[in-house]
C-alpha positions as CSV (number, residue, x, y, z in Angstrom):
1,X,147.1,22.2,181.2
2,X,146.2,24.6,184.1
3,X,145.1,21.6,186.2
4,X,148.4,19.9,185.9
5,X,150.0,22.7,186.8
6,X,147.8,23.6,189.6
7,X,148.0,20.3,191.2
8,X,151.3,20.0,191.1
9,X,150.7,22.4,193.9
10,X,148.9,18.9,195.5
11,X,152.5,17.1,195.0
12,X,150.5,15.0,192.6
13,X,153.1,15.9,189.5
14,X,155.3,13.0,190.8
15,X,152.6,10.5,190.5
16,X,153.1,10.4,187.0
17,X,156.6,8.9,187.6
18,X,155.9,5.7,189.9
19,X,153.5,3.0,190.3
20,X,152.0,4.2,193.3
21,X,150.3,0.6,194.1
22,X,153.6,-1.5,193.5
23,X,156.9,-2.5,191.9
24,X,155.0,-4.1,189.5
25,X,156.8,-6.6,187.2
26,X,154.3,-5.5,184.4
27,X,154.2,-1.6,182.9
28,X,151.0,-0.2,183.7
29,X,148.6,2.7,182.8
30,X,149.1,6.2,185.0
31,X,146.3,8.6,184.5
32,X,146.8,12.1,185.8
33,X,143.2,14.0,185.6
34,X,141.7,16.1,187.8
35,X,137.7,18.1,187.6
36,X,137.2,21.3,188.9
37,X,133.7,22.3,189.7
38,X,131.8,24.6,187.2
39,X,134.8,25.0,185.2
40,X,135.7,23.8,181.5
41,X,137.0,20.2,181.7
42,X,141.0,20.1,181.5
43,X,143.6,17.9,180.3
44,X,143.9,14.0,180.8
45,X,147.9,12.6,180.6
46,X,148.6,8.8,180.5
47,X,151.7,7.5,181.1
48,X,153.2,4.0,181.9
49,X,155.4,3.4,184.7
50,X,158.4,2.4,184.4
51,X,161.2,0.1,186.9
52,X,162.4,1.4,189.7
53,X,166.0,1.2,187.8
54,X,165.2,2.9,185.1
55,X,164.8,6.4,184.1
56,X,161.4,8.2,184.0
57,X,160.4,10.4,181.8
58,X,156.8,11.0,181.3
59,X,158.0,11.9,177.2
60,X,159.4,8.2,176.9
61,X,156.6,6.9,178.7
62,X,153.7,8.5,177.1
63,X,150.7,6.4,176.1
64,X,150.0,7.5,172.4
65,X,147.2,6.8,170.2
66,X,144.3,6.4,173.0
67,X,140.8,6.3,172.8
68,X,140.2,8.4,176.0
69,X,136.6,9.7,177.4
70,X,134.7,11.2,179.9
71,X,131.3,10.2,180.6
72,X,128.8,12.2,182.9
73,X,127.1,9.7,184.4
74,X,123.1,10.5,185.2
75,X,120.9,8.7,189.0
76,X,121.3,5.0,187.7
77,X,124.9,4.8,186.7
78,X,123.8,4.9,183.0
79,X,125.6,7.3,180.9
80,X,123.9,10.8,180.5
81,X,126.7,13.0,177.9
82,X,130.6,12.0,176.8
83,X,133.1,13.9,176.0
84,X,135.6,12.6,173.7
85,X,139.6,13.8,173.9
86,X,142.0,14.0,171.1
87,X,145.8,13.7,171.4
88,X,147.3,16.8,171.5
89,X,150.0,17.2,168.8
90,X,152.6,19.3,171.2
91,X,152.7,16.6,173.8
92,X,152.7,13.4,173.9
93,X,150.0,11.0,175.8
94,X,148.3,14.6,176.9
95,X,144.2,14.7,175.8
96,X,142.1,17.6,175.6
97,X,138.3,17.8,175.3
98,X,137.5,17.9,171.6
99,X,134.5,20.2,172.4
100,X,134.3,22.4,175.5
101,X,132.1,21.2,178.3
102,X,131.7,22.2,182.1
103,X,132.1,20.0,185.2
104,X,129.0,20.0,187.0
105,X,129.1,20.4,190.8
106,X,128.1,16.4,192.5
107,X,127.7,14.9,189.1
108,X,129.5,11.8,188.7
109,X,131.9,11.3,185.9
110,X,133.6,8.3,184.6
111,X,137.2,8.4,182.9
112,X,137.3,6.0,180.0
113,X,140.6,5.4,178.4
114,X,141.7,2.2,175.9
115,X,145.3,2.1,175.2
116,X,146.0,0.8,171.9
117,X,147.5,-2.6,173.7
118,X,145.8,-3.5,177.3
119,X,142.7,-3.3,178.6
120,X,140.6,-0.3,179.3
121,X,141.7,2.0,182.2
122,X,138.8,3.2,183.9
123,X,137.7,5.6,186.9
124,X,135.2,7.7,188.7
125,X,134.9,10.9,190.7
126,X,132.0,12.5,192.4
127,X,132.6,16.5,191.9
128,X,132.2,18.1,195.4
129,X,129.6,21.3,195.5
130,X,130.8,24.6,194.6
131,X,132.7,26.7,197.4
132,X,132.0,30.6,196.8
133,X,134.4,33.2,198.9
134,X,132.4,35.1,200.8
135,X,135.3,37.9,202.1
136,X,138.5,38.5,202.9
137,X,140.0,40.1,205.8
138,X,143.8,41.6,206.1
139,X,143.8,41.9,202.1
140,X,147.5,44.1,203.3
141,X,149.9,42.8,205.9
142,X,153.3,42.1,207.2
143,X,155.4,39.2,207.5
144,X,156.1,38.6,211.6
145,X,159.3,39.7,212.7
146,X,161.6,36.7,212.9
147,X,164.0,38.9,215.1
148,X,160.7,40.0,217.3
149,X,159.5,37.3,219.2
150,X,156.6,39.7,219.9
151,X,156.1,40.5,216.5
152,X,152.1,39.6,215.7
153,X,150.9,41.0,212.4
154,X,147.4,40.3,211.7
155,X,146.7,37.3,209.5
156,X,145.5,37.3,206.1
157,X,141.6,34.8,206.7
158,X,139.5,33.8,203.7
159,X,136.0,33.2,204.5
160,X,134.2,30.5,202.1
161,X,130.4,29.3,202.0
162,X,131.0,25.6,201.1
163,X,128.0,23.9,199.3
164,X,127.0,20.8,200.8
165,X,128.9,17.9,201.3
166,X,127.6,14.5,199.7
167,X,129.7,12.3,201.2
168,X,130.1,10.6,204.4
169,X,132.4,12.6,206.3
170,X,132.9,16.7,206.7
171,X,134.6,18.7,203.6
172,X,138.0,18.2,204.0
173,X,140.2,21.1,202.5
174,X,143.8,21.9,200.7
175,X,145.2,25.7,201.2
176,X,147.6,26.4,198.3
177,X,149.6,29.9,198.3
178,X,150.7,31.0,194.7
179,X,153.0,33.9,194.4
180,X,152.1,36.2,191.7
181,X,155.5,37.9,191.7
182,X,156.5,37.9,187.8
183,X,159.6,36.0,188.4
184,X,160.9,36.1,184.6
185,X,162.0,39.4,185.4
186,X,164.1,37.8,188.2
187,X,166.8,35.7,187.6
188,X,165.6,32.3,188.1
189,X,168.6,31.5,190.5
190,X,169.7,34.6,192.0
191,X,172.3,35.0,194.9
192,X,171.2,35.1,198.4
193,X,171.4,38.4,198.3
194,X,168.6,38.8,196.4
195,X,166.5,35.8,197.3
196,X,166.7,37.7,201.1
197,X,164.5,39.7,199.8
198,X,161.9,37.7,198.1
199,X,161.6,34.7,200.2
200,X,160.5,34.7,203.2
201,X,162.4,33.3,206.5
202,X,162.1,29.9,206.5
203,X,161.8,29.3,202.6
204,X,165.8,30.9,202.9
205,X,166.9,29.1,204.8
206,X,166.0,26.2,202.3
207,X,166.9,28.2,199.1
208,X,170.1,27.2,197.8
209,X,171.4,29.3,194.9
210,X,173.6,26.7,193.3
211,X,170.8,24.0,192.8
212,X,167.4,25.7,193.4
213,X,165.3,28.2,191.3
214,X,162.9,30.8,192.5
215,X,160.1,29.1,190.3
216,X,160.5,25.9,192.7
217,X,159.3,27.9,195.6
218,X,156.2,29.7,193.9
219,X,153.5,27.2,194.6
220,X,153.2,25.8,198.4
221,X,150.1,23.5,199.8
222,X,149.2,22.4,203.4
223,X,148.4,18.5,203.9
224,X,144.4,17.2,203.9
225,X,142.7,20.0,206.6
226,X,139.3,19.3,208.5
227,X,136.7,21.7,208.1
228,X,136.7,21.4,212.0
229,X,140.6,22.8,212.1
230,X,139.0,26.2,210.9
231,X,136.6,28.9,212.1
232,X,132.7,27.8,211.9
233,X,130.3,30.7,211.4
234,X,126.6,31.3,212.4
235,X,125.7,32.0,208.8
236,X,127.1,28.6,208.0
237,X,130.7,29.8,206.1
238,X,133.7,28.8,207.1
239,X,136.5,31.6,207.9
240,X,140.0,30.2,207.2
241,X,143.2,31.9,208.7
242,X,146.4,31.7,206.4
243,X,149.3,30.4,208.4
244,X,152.6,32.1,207.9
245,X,154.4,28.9,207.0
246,X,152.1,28.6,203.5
247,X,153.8,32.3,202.3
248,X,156.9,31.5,200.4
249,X,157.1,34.9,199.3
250,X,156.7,38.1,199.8
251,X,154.3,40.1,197.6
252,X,151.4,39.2,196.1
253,X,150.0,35.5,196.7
254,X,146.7,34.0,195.2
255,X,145.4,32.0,198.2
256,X,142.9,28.8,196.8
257,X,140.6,26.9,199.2
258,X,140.2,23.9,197.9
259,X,136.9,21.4,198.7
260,X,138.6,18.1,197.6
261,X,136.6,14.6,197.0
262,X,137.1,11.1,197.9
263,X,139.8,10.3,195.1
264,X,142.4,13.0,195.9
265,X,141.4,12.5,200.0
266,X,142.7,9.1,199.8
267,X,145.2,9.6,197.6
268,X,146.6,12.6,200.2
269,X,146.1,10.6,203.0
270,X,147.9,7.3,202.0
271,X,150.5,9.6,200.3
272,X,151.2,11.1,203.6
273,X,151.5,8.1,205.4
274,X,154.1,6.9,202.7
275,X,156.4,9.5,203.7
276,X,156.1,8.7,207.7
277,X,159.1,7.1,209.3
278,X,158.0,3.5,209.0
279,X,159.7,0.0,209.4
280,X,160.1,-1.5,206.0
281,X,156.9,-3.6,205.1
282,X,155.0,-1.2,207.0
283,X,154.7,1.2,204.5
284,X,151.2,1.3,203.2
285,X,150.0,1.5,199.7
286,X,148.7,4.5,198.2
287,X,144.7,4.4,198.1
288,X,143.9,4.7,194.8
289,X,140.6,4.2,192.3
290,X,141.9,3.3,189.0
291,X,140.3,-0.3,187.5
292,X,143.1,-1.7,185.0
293,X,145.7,1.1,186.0
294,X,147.2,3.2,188.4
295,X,147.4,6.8,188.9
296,X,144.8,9.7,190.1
297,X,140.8,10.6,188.3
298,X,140.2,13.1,191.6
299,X,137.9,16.3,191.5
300,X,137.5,19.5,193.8
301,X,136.0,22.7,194.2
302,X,137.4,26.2,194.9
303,X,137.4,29.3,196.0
304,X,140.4,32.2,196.4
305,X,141.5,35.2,197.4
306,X,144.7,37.5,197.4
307,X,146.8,39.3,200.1
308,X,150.0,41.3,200.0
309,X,152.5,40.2,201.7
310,X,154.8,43.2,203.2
311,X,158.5,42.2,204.3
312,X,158.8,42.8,208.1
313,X,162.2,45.1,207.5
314,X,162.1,46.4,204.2
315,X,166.0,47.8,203.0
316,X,164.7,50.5,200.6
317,X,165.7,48.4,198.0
318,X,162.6,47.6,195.1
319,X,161.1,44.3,195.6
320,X,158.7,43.9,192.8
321,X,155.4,43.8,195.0
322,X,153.3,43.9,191.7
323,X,152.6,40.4,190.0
């Protein structure tokens, strides 16, 4: 489940609710599923989607009863291990790996899933090579000074060594910022009042007590970032500056670097594009790799690091700066 919930950071979660390659006049397969290098495999959901005038829910639309896989695939495309998934019994259409296994950095894995009616959804995804973070630098700063327009605190930077890349094009990264502020101790609304103190300028101006919850502001993710849009060092890592716009909050944030491959780049590309200002049937499809379905099989690898994130005018009143 950790995966699901961490690319929901990606803006992936609402995948799960359309048919990202058509209105379709036939319900079809969504697979959610995501690798991480050198980590335990996760979770697999299937859905179906469902017309546009209808409700979706992925509950009512889970796909039950699957026979779902995934197969490490070896040099020749012939299958090296599988895992098989099992339904878990709290949620419906969401599989876990029946035994643990780990993703192994540029392997190849193939997602195998048969519905009990339809044909056999199928993908692949090529893991990208680990990232390790090498150091951090401004581990403690300030938020700038919104009423200061010479107000330049130092910037939190993550430095990564990213393995190398297998695919025809430079790694291409997602920042995510994650505040680690316990917010069940906070009301989940709270008045402005209290959210001034929490949030940071321009995520205020956005929060509106009456229809928003703090918990909706506690993940944030840039868009698809060149390695050339960052700092290129002579030891070959890669030294990436946090902008302020990725800090929601104040406090501690859980800053992930994120090496993505060529499912979840063309998924965030054509995504993007879809929600350009574009004359209607110029709206492009969303580039997906699912055979018989629709949906996202995407890997990536990671590294992080956290900063604390001072106010720029504290009040004296206690703003929970431990997670």
């Amino acid at each position: 489940m950790r995966r699901l919930l961490l690319f929901a950071i990606f803006g992936l979660a609402a995948l799960i609710g359309c048919d990202t390659a058509a209105l379709e006049t036939e319900s079809q397969v969504v697979v959610e599923a995501y690798l991480e290098a050198g980590e335990p495999m996760d979770s697999v959901r299937l859905t179906r989607t469902a017309r546009a005038s209808a409700e979706y829910t992925p509950e009512r639309t889970a796909v039950q009863g699957a026979d779902v896989q995934v197969q490490r695939l070896n040099d020749s495309g012939g299958v090296a291990a599988t895992v098989p998934y099992t339904e878990t019994d709290s949620t419906d259409g969401f599989y876990i790996p029946e035994t643990p296994a780990t993703v192994e950095p540029q392997a190849t894995y193939r997602l195998r899933a048969a519905p009990p009616e339809g044909p056999v959804v199928a993908a692949e995804t090529t893991v990208p090579a680990p990232v390790e973070a090498v150091r951090t630098q401004n581990d403690t700063t300030t938020y700038p000074d919104p009423d200061n327009e010479n107000s330049d605190p130092p910037q939190f930077e993550l430095t990564v060594r990213p393995g190398p890349s297998a695919l025809e094009r430079q790694n291409v990264y997602v920042l995510t910022s994650r505040s680690l502020l316990d917010l069940q101790s906070i009301p989940a609304s709270p008045p402005d009042s209290v959210a001034g103190r929490l949030l940071t300028p321009f995520y205020l101006e956005q929060y509106d007590a009456d229809s928003d919850t703090l918990a909706s502001f506690r993940v944030n993710s840039s868009g698809l970032l060149n390695e050339a849009n960052f700092t290129s060092n002579d030891d070959g890592t890669v030294s990436i500056t946090l902008p302020w716009l990725a800090v929601a909050f104040y406090g501690p944030n859980q800053i992930r670097a994120s090496v993505v491959d060529n499912n979840l780049y063309d998924f965030l590309r054509t995504q993007s594009a879809q929600q350009m200002s574009l004359a209607p049937g110029e709206i492009p499809n969303v580039d997906e790799d699912i055979e018989n379905g629709t949906g996202i099989f995407g890997s990536f690898a990671e590294a992080s690091g956290k900063v604390l994130i001072r106010p720029p005018n504290p009040t004296g009143d206690d703003i929970p700066l431990r997670p």
